[in-house]
Steps between C-alpha positions, in 0.01 A plus 500: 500500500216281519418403102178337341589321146151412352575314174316372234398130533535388149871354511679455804741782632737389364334315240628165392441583123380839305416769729587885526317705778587188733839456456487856512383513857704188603818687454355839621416301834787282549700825425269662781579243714882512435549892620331365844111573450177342645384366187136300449437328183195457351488227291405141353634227762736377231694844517889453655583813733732565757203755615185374684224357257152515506331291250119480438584236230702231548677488174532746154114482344639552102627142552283374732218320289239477722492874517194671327449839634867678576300818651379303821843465637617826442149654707623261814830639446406883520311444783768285693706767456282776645420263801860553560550818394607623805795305535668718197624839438452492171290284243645390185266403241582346142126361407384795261198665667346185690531653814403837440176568682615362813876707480337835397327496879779338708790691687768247438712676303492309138655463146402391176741402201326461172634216294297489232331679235294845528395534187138337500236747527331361789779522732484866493134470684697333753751769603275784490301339735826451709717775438684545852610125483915541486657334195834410404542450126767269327596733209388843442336379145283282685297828675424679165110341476431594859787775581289732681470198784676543807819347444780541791795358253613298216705198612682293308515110554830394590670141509750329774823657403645085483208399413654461114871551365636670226579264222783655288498261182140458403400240247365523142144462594183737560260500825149610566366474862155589592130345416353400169248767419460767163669781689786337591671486151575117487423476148708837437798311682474200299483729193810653572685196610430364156608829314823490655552121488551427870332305743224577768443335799139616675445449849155627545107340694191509316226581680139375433414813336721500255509142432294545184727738364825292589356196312401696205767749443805426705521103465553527158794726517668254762553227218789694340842374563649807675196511735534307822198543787575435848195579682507650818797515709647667869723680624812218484441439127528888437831501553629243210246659260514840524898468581530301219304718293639771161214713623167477626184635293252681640303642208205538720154720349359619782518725808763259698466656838825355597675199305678300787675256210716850380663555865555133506639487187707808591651315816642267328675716256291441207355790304150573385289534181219654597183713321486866591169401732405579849781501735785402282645824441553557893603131545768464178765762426520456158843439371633368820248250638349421189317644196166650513305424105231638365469209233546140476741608218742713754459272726685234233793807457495504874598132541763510297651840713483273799859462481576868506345448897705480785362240723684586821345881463127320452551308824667847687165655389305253651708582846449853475100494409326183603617326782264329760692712800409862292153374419450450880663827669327664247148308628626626866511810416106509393438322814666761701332801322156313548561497919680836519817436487807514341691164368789613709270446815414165404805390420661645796207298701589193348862524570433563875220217516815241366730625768 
């Protein structure tokens, strides 16, 4: 099948640092690629694919300075890709609603995944006025401000099945992965570190907007002994912190749409604290790959159940549920119900094309 990737052109896919939807869509694609499909990647000139880039930018513009105005990029993009669009069965988009007007009146067949949040008001102006655009979402929480929008399937993200190990003998130490900002639950992992006396390392960006509230509330918090910031980091230092890690804390307060840091957590054995918020009660199975809380209290009992965990089970449940190759069949078998067919067709088509 002939496969359109747009991605967003924040971070590069993969991105070097902090970055979800596009490392999302790098191992969707290079998955894509792997079972033998035509695959087209849309994307900042930095990216690394084994599929065939097109770049309106030549590098990531979060982290390229002399970039002012991030929307100009992504309008050349949407329009590259419709100047090709008939190169591709099917149209992959991962931009939010960018492209909208100009998909809703196209035949390419096309997809959107929504990686963000739906619950601002003035996105639901935005999908009545589109309602036959085809969405995928990432958990079935995500839908609930907009669920009577035309979604095809919930998809969940999915990681390179050696892309992390399981680590069987963790050390005594606490993790946080993600981005500085008030829902996040920083200070609420700090908090609990300190409550049960054990140390926190926090990998996490701070982005300009909440740069204010970093200095202000979250500095302060990082002079305590047991508190040791990182800053951002990739993929390669994921492995020695989260593998390394007791448990990771995700006492998030908000409507996570996904939480990429729990399946990577997961993957390499480690179990989760989490808040009951968003999609964590379809992503952790409490009691097996970590505890969901409803308090920063039971989420100090929970650390100190960690032990009753079986980290071999954890990574087994990552295998089962969120592996890059079941994120992608799954994604096939959209693409196949959007052009007729059945996934069986397609993959029978593929086969023959590689004999």
């Amino acid at each position: 099948m002939r496969i359109a990737q747009v991605a967003p052109l924040h971070e590069s896919t993969p991105p070097a640092l902090y970055g979800g939807t596009e490392r999302v869509v790098s191992y969707l694609t290079e998955e894509l690629v792997r079972l033998g499909h035509d695959v087209t990647l849309f994307a900042s000139g930095d990216s690394i694919t084994r599929a065939r880039l097109v770049s309106p930018c030549a590098k990531a513009l979060r982290l390229d300075s002399e970039c002012r105005d991030s929307l100009a990029a992504h309008m050349v993009m949407v329009d590259q890709v419709y100047k090709r669009a008939h190169e591709f069965d099917v149209i992959h988009f991962h931009i939010d609603y960018l492209h909208f007007a100009i998909s809703s009146l196209h035949p390419t067949p096309n997809l959107t995944t929504l990686h963000g949040r739906l619950d601002l008001p003035e996105l639901r102006l935005v999908y009545r006025q589109f309602p036959n655009v085809p969405l995928v979402s990432i958990s079935d929480s995500q839908r609930k401000p907009i669920s009577w929008a035309n979604w095809r399937a919930t998809v969940f993200h999915g990681l390179p099945e050696d892309l992390y190990r399981l680590s069987r003998s963790p050390g005594k130490y606490l993790a946080f992965v993600g981005r500085i900002s008030p829902e996040k639950g920083v200070d609420r992992a700090i908090e609990v570190a300190k409550r049960v006396g054990m140390p926190i390392r926090i990998a996490a960006k701070v982005d300009r907007v909440d740069q204010a509230y970093f200095d202000s509330h979250i500095k302060p918090l990082l002079k305590h002994p047991l508190v040791e910031f990182i800053g951002e980091i990739g993929d390669r230092e994921k492995q020695a912190l989260l593998g390394g890690a007791w448990a990771l804390l995700f006492l998030i307060d908000w409507p996570e749409p996904f939480g990429l840091a729990m399946i990577e957590a997961m993957a390499c054995g480690t179990p989760v604290i989490a808040f009951r918020n968003g999609s964590v009660p379809e992503i952790i199975e409490d009691g097996i790959s970590g505890f969901i809380v409803e308090s920063v209290d039971e989420a100090v009992t929970a650390v100190r159940r960690v032990a009753s965990l079986n980290r071999v089970r954890c990574r087994q449940t990552f295998e089962e549920r969120f592996t890059a190759s079941q994120m992608a069949m799954n994604y096939l078998a959209q693409y196949a119900e959007l052009q007729g067919g059945a996934l069986e067709d397609m993959t029978t088509a593929v086969c023959d094309e590689a004999i």
